[in-house]
VOPA-93516 format. One record per residue (C-alpha): x, y, z. Coordinates in steps of 0.05 Angstrom, whole numbers, padded with zeros to 5 digits, always signed. Layout:
BEGIN
XYZ ...
//
This chain:
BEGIN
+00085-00144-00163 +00128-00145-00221 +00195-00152-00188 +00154-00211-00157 +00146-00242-00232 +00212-00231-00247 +00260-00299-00259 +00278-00292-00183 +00202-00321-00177 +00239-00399-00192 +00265-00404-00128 +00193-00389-00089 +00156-00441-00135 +00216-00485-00125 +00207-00478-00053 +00135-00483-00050 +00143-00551-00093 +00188-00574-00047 +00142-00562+00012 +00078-00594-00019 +00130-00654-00036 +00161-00654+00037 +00102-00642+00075 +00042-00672+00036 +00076-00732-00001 +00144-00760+00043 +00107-00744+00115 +00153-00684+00136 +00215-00696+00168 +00231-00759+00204 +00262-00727+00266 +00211-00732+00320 +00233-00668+00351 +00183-00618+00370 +00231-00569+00327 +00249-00610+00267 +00185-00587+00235 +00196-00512+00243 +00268-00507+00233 +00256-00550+00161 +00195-00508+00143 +00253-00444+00158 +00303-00472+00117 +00259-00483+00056 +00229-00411+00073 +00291-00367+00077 +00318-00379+00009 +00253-00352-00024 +00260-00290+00004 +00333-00279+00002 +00340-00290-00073 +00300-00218-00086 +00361-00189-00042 +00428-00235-00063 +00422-00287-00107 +00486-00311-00081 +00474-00319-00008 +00399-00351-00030 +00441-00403-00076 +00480-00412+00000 +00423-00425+00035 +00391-00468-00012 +00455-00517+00001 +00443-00504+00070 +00374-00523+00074 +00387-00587+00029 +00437-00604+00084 +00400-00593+00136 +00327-00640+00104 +00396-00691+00091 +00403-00698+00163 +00320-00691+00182 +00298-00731+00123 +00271-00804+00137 +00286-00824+00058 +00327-00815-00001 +00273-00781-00040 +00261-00724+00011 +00336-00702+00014 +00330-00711-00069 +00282-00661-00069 +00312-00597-00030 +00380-00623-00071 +00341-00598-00134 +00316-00535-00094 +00378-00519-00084 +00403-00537-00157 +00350-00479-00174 +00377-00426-00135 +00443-00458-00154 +00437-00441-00229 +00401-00371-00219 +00466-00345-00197 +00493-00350-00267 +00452-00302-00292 +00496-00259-00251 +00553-00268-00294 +00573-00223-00351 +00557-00243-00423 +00620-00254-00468 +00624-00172-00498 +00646-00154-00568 +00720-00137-00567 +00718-00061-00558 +00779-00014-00519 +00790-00010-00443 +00807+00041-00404 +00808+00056-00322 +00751+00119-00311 +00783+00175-00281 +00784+00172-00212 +00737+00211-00171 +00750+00257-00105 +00723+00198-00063 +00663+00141-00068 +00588+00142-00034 +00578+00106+00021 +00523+00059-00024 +00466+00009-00002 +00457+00044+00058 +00388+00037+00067 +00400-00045+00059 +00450-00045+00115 +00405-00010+00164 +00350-00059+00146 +00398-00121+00146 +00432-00112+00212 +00348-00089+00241 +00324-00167+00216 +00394-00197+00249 +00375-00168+00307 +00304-00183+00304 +00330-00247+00289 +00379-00261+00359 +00318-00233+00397 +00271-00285+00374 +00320-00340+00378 +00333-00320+00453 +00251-00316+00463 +00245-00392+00436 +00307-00413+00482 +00282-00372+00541 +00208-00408+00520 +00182-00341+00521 +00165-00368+00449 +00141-00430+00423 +00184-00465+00374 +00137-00458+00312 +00174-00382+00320 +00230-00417+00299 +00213-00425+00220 +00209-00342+00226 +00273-00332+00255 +00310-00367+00207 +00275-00334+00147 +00291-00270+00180 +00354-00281+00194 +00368-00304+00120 +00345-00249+00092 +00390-00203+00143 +00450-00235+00110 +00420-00232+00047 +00416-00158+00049 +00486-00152+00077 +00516-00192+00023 +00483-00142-00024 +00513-00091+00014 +00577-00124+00003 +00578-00135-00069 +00552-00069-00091 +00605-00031-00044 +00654-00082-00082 +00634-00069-00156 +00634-00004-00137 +00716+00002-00113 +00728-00055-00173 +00694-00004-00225 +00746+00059-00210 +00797+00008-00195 +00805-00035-00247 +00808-00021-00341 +00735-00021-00358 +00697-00025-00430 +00685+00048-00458 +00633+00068-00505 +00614+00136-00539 +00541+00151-00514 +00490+00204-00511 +00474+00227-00438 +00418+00266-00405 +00443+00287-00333 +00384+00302-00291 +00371+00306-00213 +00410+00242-00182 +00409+00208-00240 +00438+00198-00309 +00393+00178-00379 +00446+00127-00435 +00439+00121-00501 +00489+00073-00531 +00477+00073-00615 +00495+00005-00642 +00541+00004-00706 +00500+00037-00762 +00461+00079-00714 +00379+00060-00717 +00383+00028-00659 +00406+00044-00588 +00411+00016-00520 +00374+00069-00468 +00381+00053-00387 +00394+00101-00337 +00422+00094-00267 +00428+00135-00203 +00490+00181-00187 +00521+00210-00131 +00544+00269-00165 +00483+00324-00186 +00470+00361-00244 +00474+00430-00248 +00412+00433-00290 +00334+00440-00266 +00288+00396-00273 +00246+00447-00302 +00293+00460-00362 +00284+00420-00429 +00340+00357-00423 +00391+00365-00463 +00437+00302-00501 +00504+00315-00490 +00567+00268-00514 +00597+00228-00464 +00638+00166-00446 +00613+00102-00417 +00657+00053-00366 +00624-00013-00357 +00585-00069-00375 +00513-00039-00396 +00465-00092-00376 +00420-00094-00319 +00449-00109-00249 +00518-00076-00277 +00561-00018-00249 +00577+00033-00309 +00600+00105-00296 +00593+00166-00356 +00639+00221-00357 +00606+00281-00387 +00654+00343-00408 +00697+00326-00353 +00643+00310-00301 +00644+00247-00276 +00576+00218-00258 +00590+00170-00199 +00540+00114-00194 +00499+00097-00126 +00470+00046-00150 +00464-00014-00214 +00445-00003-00276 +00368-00005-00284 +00332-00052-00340 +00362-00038-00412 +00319-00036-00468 +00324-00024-00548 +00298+00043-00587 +00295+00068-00657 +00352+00116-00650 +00356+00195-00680 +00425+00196-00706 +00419+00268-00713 +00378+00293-00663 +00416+00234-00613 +00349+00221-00586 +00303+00169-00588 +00271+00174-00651 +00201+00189-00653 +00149+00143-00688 +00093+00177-00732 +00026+00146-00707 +00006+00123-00776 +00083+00083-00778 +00059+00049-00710 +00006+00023-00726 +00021-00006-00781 -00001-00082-00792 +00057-00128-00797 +00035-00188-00847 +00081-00238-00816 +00059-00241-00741 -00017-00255-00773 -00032-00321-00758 -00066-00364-00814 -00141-00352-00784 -00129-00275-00783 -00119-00275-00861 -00166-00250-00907 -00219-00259-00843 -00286-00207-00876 -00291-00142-00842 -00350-00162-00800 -00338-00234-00777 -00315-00234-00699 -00253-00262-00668 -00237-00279-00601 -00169-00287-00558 -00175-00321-00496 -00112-00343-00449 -00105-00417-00461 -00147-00460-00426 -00097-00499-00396 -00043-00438-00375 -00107-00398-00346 -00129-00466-00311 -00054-00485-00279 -00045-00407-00251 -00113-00409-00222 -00101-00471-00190 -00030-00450-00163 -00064-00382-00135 -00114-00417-00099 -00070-00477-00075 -00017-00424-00055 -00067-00374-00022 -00095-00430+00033 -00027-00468+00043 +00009-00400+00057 -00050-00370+00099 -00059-00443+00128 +00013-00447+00149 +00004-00383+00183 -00048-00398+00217 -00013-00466+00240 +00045-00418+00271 -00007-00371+00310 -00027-00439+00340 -00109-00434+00325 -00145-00496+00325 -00168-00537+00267 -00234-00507+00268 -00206-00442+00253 -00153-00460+00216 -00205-00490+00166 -00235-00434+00162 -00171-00389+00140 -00164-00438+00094 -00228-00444+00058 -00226-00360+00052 -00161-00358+00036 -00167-00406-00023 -00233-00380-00035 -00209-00311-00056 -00151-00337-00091 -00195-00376-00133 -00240-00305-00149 -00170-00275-00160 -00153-00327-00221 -00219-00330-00244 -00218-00258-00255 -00150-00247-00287 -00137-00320-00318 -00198-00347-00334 -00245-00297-00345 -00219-00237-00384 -00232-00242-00463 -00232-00196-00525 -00278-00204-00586 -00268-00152-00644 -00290-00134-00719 -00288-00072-00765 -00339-00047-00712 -00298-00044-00648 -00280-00085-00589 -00314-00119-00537 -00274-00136-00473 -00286-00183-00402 -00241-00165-00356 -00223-00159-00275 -00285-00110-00268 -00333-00131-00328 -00353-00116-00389 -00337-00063-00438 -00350-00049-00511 -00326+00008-00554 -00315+00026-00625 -00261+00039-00664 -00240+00113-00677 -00180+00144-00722 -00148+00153-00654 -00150+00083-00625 -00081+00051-00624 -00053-00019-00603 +00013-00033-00568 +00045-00085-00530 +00090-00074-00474 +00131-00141-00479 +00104-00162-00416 +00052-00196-00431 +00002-00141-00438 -00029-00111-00498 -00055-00042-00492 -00117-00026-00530 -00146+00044-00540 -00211+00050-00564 -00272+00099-00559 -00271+00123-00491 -00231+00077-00458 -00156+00035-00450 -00162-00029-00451 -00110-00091-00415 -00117-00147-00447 -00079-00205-00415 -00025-00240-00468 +00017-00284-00432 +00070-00325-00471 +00023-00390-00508 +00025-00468-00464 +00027-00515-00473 +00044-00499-00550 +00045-00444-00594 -00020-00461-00632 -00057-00455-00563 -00070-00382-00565 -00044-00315-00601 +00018-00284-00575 +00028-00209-00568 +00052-00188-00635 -00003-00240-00659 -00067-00213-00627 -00037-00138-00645 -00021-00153-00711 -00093-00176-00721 -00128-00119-00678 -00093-00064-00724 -00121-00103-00783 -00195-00104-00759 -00182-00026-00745 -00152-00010-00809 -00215-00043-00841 -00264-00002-00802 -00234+00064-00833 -00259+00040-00910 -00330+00022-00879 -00382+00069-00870 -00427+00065-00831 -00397+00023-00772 -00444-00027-00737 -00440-00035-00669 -00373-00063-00627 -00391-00143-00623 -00439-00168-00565 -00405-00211-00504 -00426-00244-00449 -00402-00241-00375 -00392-00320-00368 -00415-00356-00298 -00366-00390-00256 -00362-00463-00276 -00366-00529-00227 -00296-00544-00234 -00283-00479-00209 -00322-00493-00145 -00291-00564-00149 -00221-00547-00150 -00234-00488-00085 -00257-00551-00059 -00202-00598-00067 -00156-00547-00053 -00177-00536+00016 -00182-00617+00026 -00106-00612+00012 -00091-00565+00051 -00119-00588+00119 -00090-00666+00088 -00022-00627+00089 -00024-00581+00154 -00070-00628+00196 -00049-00700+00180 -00059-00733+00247 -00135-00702+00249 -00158-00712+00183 
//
């Protein structure tokens, strides 16, 4: 799921814009062709999934499918509109692209006895969908298949060249990266099993880069043995989605695969380890992240953090939306009729609608000097503070809250429409670790804050509702 949240996840809500827009607003595609519909709906498909395999090739096929609605489209504003889907995918490639790097000295990494053969479990699954692929397109020529199978075969058979092209370009970084002078940097290294562990200090030495990436080349140490730092050289760009190889007293660790995400530690200069973080220094309360409410607030009086209304109410309504058109179009392709397909749609929407409610709209936290009381995808839970609770966030939009018995996730996406609307994650932890540090001068504690399981509201019901209205206005047009 979170590779599914990551910033690939434009291009599928570019694409599922595009297909409310095309299908629900401009009437489709204006060839009257049995197979205009299918091989459209493919074309805005395909790119969707490939961009999770190559952004490149998804960037490709969002120009192809732009092309193709050009030709299919019965007005200017439909071809507008998979222009700007493919503008997405367009610009998501440039993430690809390596930031300008301080000046620092090049050299080409010694050359190793040969290269791995890498991404080969991506080929095997590539060239499986391409042939998946040709034998659906024969079934639908043969009429062994209708041509609704056609909007499958093309999404299959984009993502088969998707994976291949990410076959290519990693077997090409690969040769480029022993062949060509790359960026070295003194690190720290921990060689374990089939994989290697980076720190890279930045000037002055408190903080470091740590990543890690897989190798072809094994240690000769256990995993059972305590890992050992050890200095080393780095070739490459270190930044996730690059190709970087570490020589370690004359071992050369040869990678199998791109660098993994890269994030920033307090750094051991000494020890050349991560440097550890006393649990009184963690939890310290920073006064600048306190909003202007959290200040001076008495020990007893409760606070609350909700997501903001409006954020909590636009997800909800894009899960539920989403969860009947996709089931809805699925059940379009099987061929069921309308009665059914009504059906699949009010479930489908229906449980996408209990799925927001219970992670957007529902989940709260109240807290005081006497603990925490917390709503959230199962129910309640209150608990006290104790000299052992702690409060972290994980800079993904989660806050991690341990108290009494239990570990609480409290929801803390980024604030919308504007920062005022709710507290972000240093926020709401800045002012947790406050109400905790007050409990310790209190004695005794009253009990964690009371809270209440709230009901579904109308416009909950309302918008399940609407949302399967839409849907059958969108997939059933000539029988609504």
């Amino acid at each position: 799921m979170g590779r599914l949240l990551r910033v690939e996840g434009l291009v599928p809500l570019a694409g599922a814009a595009a297909f409310l827009l095309l299908f629900g607003v401009l009437g489709g595609p204006g060839d009257p062709a049995p197979q205009a519909r299918w091989v459209g709906l493919g074309v805005l498909l395909a790119p969707a999934f490939m961009v999770y395999a190559h952004r490149g090739a998804a960037a490709w096929a969002g120009v192809l499918a732009a092309v193709v609605w050009t030709s299919l489209a019965h007005s200017a504003a439909a071809a507008l509109v998979c222009w700007a889907y493919a503008i997405v995918a367009i610009a998501l490639t440039r993430r690809d692209r390596s930031p300008v790097a301080a000046p620092v000295p090049r050299r080409q990494p010694p050359a190793p006895s040969g290269l791995p053969m890498v991404a080969v479990p991506a080929e095997v699954a590539g060239i499986a969908l391409l042939v998946a692929a040709m034998a659906g397109l024969v079934a639908v020529l043969l009429r062994s298949a209708g041509a609704a199978w056609l909007t499958g075969v093309i999404a299959v058979f984009g993502l088969g060249c998707a994976l291949l092209a990410r076959v290519v370009t990693h077997r090409a970084r690969l040769r480029q990266l022993f062949g060509t002078q790359q960026p070295m940097y003194a690190v720290r290294v921990v060689e374990q099993t089939g994989y290697v562990h980076v720190l890279l200090p930045y000037p002055g030495g408190l903080i470091a880069k740590e990543f890690a990436f897989d190798v072809a080349l094994f240690s000769d140490k256990t995993d059972d043995e305590e890992p050992v730092t050890r200095a080393g050289t780095l070739y490459g760009e270190p930044r996730p989605g690059g190709w970087c190889a570490v020589e370690v007293d004359g071992r050369v660790h040869v990678p199998v695969g791109p660098v993994g995400p890269v994030i920033e530690v307090a750094y051991d200069v000494v020890q050349g380890l991560p440097r550890e973080i006393e649990d009184d220094e963690e939890q310290l309360v920073d006064p600048a992240a306190l909003r202007s409410e959290d200040r001076g607030v008495s020990a007893f009086e409760c606070r609350e953090h909700r997501i903001a209304p409006q954020r909590a109410w636009a997800a909800t309504l894009a899960i539920g939306l989403g969860a009947a058109l996709a089931a809805g179009e699925l059940a379009t392709i099987a061929g069921v009729p309308p009665v059914i397909l009504t059906v699949v749609a009010s479930v489908s929407a229906a449980m996408g609608y209990e799925f927001g409610w219970r992670t957007q709209l529902r989940p709260r936290l109240r807290w005081h000097a006497g603990g925490v009381a917390a709503v959230g995808f199962r129910g309640p839970d209150r608990q006290p503070w104790a000299t052992d609770s702690a409060v972290v966030h994980d800079d993904a939009g989660t806050v991690l809250l341990t108290a009494g018995e239990s570990v609480l996730t409290v929801p803390v996406p980024p604030p919308w429409p504007s920062p005022d609307s709710q507290r972000n994650a240093d926020e709401l932890v800045a002012a947790l670790r406050d109400a905790r540090n007050q409990s310790f001068a209190i004695s005794p504690l009253p009990p964690p804050p009371p809270i209440e399981v709230p009901r579904r509201p109308l416009a909950l019901y309302a918008s399940w509702l609407l949302s399967v209205a839409v849907t059958l206005l969108i997939l059933l047009p000539a029988k609504i």
